[in-house]
N, C-alpha and C positions, 0 to 999 in steps of 0.2 A: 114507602116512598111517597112523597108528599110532590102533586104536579099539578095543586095551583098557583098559580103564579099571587104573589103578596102584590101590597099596591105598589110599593117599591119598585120589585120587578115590573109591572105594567109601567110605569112610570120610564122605566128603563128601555121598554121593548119601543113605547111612542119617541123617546131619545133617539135607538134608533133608526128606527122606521127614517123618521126627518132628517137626520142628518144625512144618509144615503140617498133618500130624494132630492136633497138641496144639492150634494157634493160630489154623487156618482159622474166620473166625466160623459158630458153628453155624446162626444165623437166615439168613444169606447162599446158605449149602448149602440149606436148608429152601424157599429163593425159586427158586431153581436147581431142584431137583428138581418142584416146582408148577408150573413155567416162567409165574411170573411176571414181568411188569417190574422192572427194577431203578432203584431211586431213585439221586439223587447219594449218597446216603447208602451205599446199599449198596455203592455202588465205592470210596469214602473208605474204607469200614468195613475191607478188605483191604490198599489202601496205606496206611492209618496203621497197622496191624501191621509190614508187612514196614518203615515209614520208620523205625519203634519199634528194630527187629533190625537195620537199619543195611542190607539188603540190598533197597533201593527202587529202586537205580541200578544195574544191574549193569556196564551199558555206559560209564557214566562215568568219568573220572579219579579216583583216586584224591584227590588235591587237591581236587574240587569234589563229594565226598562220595561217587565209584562203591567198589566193594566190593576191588577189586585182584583178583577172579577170574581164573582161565585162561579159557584160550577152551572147555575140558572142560568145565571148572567152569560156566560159562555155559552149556553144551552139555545138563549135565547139570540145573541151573536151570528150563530151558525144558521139559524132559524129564518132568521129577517134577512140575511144574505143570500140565501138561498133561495127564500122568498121574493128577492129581486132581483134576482138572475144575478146575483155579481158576479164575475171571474174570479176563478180561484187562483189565491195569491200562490206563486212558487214557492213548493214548499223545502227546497231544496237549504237554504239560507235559514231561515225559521222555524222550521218545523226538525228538521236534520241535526246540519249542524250547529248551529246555533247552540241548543240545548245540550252539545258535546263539546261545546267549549267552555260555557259557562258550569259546567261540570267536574270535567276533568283537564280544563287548562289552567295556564298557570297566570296566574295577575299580568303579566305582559302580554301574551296570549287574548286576552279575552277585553283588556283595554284597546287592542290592535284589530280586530274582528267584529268585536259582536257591533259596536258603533254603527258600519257600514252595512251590515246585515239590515238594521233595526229601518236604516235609512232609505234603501232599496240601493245605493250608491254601489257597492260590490254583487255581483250576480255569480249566484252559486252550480255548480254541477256537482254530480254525485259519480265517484271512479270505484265503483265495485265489479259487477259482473266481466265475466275477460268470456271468449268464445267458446273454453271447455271450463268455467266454473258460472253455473248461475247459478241453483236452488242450493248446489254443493259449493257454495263460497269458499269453505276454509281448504279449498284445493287450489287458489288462484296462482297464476307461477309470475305474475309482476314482480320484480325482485326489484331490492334496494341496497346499494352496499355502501357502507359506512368511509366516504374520505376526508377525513381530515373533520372538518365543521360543517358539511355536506353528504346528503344520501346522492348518490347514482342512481337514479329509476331507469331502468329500461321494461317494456311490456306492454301489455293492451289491451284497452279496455274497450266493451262495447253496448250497447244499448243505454250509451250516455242523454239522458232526456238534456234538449235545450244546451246542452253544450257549445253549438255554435256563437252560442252568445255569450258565456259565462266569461267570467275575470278572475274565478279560482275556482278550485275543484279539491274534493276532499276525495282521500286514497287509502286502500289498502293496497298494501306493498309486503312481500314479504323480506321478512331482514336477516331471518335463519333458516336456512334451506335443511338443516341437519334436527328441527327440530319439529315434535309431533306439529300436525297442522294448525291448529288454533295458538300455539303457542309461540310461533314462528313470526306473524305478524304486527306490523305496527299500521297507524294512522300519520298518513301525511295531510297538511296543506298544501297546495301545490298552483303556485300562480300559473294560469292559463296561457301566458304571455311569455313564458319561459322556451326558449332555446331547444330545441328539441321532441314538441309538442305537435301534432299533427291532426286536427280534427277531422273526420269523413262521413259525409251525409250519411243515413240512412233512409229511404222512403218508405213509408209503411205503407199495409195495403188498404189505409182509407187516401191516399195520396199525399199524407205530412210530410214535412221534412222537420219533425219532431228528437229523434233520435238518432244516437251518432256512434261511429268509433271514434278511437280514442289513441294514439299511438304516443310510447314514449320511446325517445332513444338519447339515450345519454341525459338524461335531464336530470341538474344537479338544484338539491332542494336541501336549504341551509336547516340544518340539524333543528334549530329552533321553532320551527316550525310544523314537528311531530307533536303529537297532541300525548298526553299521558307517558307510559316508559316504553322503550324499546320491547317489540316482542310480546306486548303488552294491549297489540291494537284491537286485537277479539273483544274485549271486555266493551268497548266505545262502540267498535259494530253492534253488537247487542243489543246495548241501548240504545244507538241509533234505527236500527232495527222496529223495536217496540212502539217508537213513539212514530216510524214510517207506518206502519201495520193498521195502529189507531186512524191517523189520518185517510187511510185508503177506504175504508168502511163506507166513509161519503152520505151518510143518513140523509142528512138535510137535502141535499142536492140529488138524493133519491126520490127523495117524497115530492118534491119540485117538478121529477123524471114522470111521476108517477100522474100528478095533474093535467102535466103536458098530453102525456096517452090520453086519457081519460076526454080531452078537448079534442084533439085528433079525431078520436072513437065517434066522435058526438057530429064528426064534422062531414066524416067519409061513410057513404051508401053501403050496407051490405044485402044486394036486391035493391027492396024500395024502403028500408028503414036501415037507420045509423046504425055500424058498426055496434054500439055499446050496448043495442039492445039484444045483439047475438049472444047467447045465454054461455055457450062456450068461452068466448071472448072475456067476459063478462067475470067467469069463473078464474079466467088467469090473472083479472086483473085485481081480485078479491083476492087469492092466492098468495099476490106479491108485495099487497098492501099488510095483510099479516104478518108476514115474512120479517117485514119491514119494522112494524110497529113493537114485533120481540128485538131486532136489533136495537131499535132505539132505546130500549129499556135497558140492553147490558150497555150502550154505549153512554145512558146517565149513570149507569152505577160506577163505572169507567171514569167520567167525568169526577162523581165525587167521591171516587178513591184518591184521584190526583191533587183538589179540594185539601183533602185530608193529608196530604204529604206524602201519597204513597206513587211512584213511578207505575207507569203501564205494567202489566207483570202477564200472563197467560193470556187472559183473555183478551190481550192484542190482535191472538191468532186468531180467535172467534171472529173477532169483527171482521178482522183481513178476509177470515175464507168468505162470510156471509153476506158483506159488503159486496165483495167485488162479484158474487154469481148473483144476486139483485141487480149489480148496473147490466152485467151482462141480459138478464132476462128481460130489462127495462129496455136495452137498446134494441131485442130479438122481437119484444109487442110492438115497438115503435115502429117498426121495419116492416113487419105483420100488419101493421094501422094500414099505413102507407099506401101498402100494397104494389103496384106496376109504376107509381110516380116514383119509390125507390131506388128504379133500377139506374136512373141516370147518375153520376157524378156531377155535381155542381160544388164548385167552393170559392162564389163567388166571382165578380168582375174584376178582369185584370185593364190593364191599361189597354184601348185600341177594342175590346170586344166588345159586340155589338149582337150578341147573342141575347135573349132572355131566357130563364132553367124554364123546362116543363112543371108544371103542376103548382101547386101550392108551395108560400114560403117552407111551411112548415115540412116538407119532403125533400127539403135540397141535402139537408147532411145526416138522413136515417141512415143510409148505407155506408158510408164512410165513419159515422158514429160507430154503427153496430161492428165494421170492422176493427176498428181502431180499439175496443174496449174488450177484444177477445184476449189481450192481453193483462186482464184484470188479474187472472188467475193464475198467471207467472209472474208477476212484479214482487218487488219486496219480500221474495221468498214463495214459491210455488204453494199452491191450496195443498200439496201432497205432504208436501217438509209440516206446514202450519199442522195440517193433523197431525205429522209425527210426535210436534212439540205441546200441544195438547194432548194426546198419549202420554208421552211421558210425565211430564211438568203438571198437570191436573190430573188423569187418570194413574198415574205411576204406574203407568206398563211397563 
């Protein structure tokens, strides 16, 4: 594998270097550095620039608006972004669904959708997990019954990310109760705004109001807007699946994680010399940099499988499990850096306080980071399932 960049490529990486210096909204950076919350606002505020520049999709067809990139070119994409702290775009709408419409919908379908995706104009949520199905999906009991030119959804869904904000939401539902579990389900779209629809905070324990339940009752969803065939939905979760799995991995935005510690280390006393010169310290952080540097190696060959025409396939799971116990280990040195300025909760000034956080900027969201990312290794399929399906699927156990 060849990982020097041609002049081309450098030519492309100073593209864009500058255009995120020139375009990055300044008030977004301003929110980012105060580590305050961020509004639907403020994540629109970055995808309606890059939808502006034409480079919102990287990973999409050309024909349904992706940019025609290399797998460098995207390699280097994720590189420079990360390299400048951008916020990561919702990948709910483009990374998800998105790529399961232009898939397996149908020419109305995906004249209807993908548009407002590309745009940032529709905000997406994702309705899988229900409270007795997470890692075991194809047990979920949301049911849909078929009336007339309408499904009935009744059920519930939870650890809906950002759903309080979404304008549609993509579902599995099941639509044959009589048949085995995978075979049973279909894929709905499902406007948010619909009759019937009941969103419910959840606060997680870094203090977000990030994730949500999800309630349907009686909520009638015009047949047309099932993606692929009835009964038929497993095959779109799948795929959906694969191309969540890759995206979780987060390389770039590791090795970003990984600089961060390393300044931290440089910055806080252990005794009377820095942190980074404790040999311990020192050894996790050599450790994780490895770690690291082998993921990003399956995560280019990854890159130019897809290059080559070929969809995510197994080694989705690799990235998913390896990915997400690096952010975790990433968020556990952070926290470890920190040290006693960790302990406080800070996230930010609200209107009226007149408080200032203890300690350095850089300690206001270790702790609420490192909580909030212990969910790395349940998301998009538990690290337990991902082994199961690298067992089977590569090792044919």
């Amino acid at each position: 594998m060849h990982l020097d960049f041609s002049p081309e490529d450098l030519a492309f990486q100073q593209e864009v270097r500058a255009f995120i210096a020139e375009n990055y909204p300044a008030e977004l950076r301003g929110k980012q550095d105060e580590g305050d919350e961020l509004s639907k606002e403020d994540f629109l505020s970055w995808h309606k620039v890059l939808a502006k520049k034409g480079w919102i999709a990287p990973a999409w067809p050309v024909e349904y608006g992706g940019t025609g990139w290399t797998a460098t070119q995207k390699y280097i994409w994720s590189e420079e972004t990360a390299r400048a702290d951008c916020i990561r775009l919702m990948p709910f709408g483009l990374s998800m669904v998105g790529p399961v419409i232009y898939t397996f919908g149908t020419p109305e379908q995906k004249a209807k959708f993908l548009p407002g995706i590309l745009s940032g104009d529709v905000w997406w949520c994702q309705g899988y997990s229900e409270p007795g199905s997470g890692s075991d999906l194809a047990s979920l009991r949301t049911k849909a019954v078929r009336d007339g030119d309408h499904y009935v959804v009744n059920g519930q869904k939870t650890w809906t990310t950002m759903a309080q904000h979404a304008d549609w939401g993509f579902f599995l539902v099941r639509t044959d109760p009589d048949a085995k579990q995978q075979e049973g389900i279909s894929f709905l779209l499902i406007d948010m705004k619909s009759p019937g629809i009941t969103v419910r905070p959840i606060i997680t324990l870094g203090g977000e109001h990030e994730v949500n339940e999800v309630w349907l009752e009686d909520v009638r969803v015009p047949v047309e807007n099932r993606i692929y065939e009835e009964n038929k939905g497993w095959t779109c979760a799948k795929f959906l699946l694969a191309h969540e799995r890759t995206g979780i991995a987060g390389v770039a935005a590791s090795k970003r994680g990984i600089e961060k510690v390393k300044s931290i280390a440089r910055a806080e006393l252990d005794g009377d010399k820095p942190l980074i010169a404790n040999a311990f310290f020192k050894r996790k952080i050599a450790e994780l940099e490895m770690d690291l540097t082998a993921l990003e190696f399956t995560e280019l060959r990854s890159l130019a499988g897809e290059s080559a025409g070929r969809g995510p396939g197994p080694e989705s799971s690799l990235l998913k499990i390896k990915g997400s116990e690096i952010q975790q280990r990433l968020t556990e040195l952070t926290l470890e850096a920190v040290g006693h300025y960790g302990a406080p909760y800070f996230r930010g000034f609200g209107e009226g306080d007149n408080e200032h956080p203890i300690g350095p900027d850089y300690a206001h969201r270790a702790a609420p980071t490192y909580f909030n990312t212990r969910k790395t290794t349940i998301y998009g399929g538990s690290n337990e399932i991902q082994r199961n399906i690298i067992a089977k699927m590569v090792l044919g156990l």
